[in-house]
N, C-alpha and C positions, 0 to 999 in steps of 0.2 A: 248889431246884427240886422238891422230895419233894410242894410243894403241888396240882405237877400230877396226882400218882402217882393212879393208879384212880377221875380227876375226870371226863372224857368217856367216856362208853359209845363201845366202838368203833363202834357202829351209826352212832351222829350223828359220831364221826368221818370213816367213809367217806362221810358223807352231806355234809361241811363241806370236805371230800378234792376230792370230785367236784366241788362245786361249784366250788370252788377251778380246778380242771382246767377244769373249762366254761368259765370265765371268761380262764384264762391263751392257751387255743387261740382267741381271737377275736384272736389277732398272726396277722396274713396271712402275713408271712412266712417260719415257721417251720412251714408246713403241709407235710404228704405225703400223697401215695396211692399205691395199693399194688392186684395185681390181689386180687379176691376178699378186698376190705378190711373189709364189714360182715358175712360170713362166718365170718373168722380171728378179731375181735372179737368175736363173739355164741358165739363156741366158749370161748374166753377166760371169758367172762363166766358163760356157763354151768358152763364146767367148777369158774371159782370157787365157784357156789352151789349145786354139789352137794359138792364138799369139805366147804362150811362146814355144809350139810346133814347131813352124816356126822358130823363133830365133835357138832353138835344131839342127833343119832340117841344117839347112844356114851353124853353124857351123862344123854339121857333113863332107858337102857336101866340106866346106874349108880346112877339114882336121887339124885341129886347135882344140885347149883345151875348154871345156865347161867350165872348174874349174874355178869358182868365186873368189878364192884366193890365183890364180896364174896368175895372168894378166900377168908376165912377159913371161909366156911360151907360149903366142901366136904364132902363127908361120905365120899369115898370118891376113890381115886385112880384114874382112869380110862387104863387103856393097850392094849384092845383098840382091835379093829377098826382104822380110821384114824390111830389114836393108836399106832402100832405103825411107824408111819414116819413124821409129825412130833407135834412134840407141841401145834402149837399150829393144827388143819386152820381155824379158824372164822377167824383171820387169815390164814393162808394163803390162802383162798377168799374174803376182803374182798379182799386185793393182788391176788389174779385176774381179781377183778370192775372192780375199780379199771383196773389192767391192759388188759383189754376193751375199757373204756370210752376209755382214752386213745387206744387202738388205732381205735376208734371214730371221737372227737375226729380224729385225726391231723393232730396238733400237737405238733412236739417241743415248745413250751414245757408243754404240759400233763406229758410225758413226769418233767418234775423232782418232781414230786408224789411220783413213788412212793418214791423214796426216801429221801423226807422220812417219809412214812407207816410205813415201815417201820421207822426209826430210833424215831419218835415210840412207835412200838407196840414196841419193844422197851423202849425207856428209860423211859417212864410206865407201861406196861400189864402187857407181860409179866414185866420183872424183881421191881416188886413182888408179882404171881401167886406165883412161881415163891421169892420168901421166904415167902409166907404154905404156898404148899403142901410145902416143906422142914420147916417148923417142924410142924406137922400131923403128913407123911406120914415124915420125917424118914429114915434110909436107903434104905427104900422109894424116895423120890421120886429119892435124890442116884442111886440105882441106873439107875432111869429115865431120868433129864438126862443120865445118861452113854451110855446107850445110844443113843436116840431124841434125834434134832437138832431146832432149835428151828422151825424152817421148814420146810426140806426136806434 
């Protein structure tokens, strides 16, 4: 399964995610509503893409790679700002936006999504990150991973 590791950008993930969701919440059945539903959702979704925005900011700010699937060309270990309570806010703020959206949708089937996405982004995305920036940042980082949780 290593073939997966660092093969979709999470971007086109969340983008293959949603759609995935669009498509599962067209079962009538499994719909809900909720007062102040596209409200709660568009908070959601927002609150996602200012997270992932922070994370963006943090690494612009270290001078270091945004690219998802080049972990090895970090050049610097980033643990301010946002990164000072999870360590990983750009998925973080994908799952919120994802989130949003189902909240949106309101479809329990769409709701199975996320925790597929979260899995998938832990076992392809962040575990291999998270060896290449040990190997790199090596006590540094394992210091970091101990402190600062992988989400939230």
């Amino acid at each position: 399964m290593r073939g997966l590791e660092l093969k979709v950008p999470p971007v086109a993930l969340v983008l293959i995610v949603g759609g995935l969701m669009w498509f599962a919440a067209s079962a009538p059945r499994f719909r809900f509503q909720y007062p102040f539903q596209p409200i709660i959702a568009g908070a959601f979704a927002l609150a996602g893409a200012v997270v992932s925005l922070l994370g963006v900011v943090e690494f612009r700010r270290a001078k270091t790679t945004v690219n998802p699937t080049k972990p090895a060309s970090s050049s610097s270990l980033v643990a301010a700002g946002i990164y000072k309570w999870t360590r990983n806010p750009m998925y973080l703020g994908f799952l919120l936006i994802l989130g949003g959206w189902a909240l949106w949708l309101g479809n329990f089937a769409s709701l199975i999504f996320l925790p597929a996405f979260v899995y998938y982004m832990n076992r392809f995305q962040i575990a291999p990150e998270e060896r290449a920036l040990a190997s790199i940042f090596g006590e540094n980082f394992r210091r970091y991973q101990s402190e600062v949780r992988r989400w939230i």
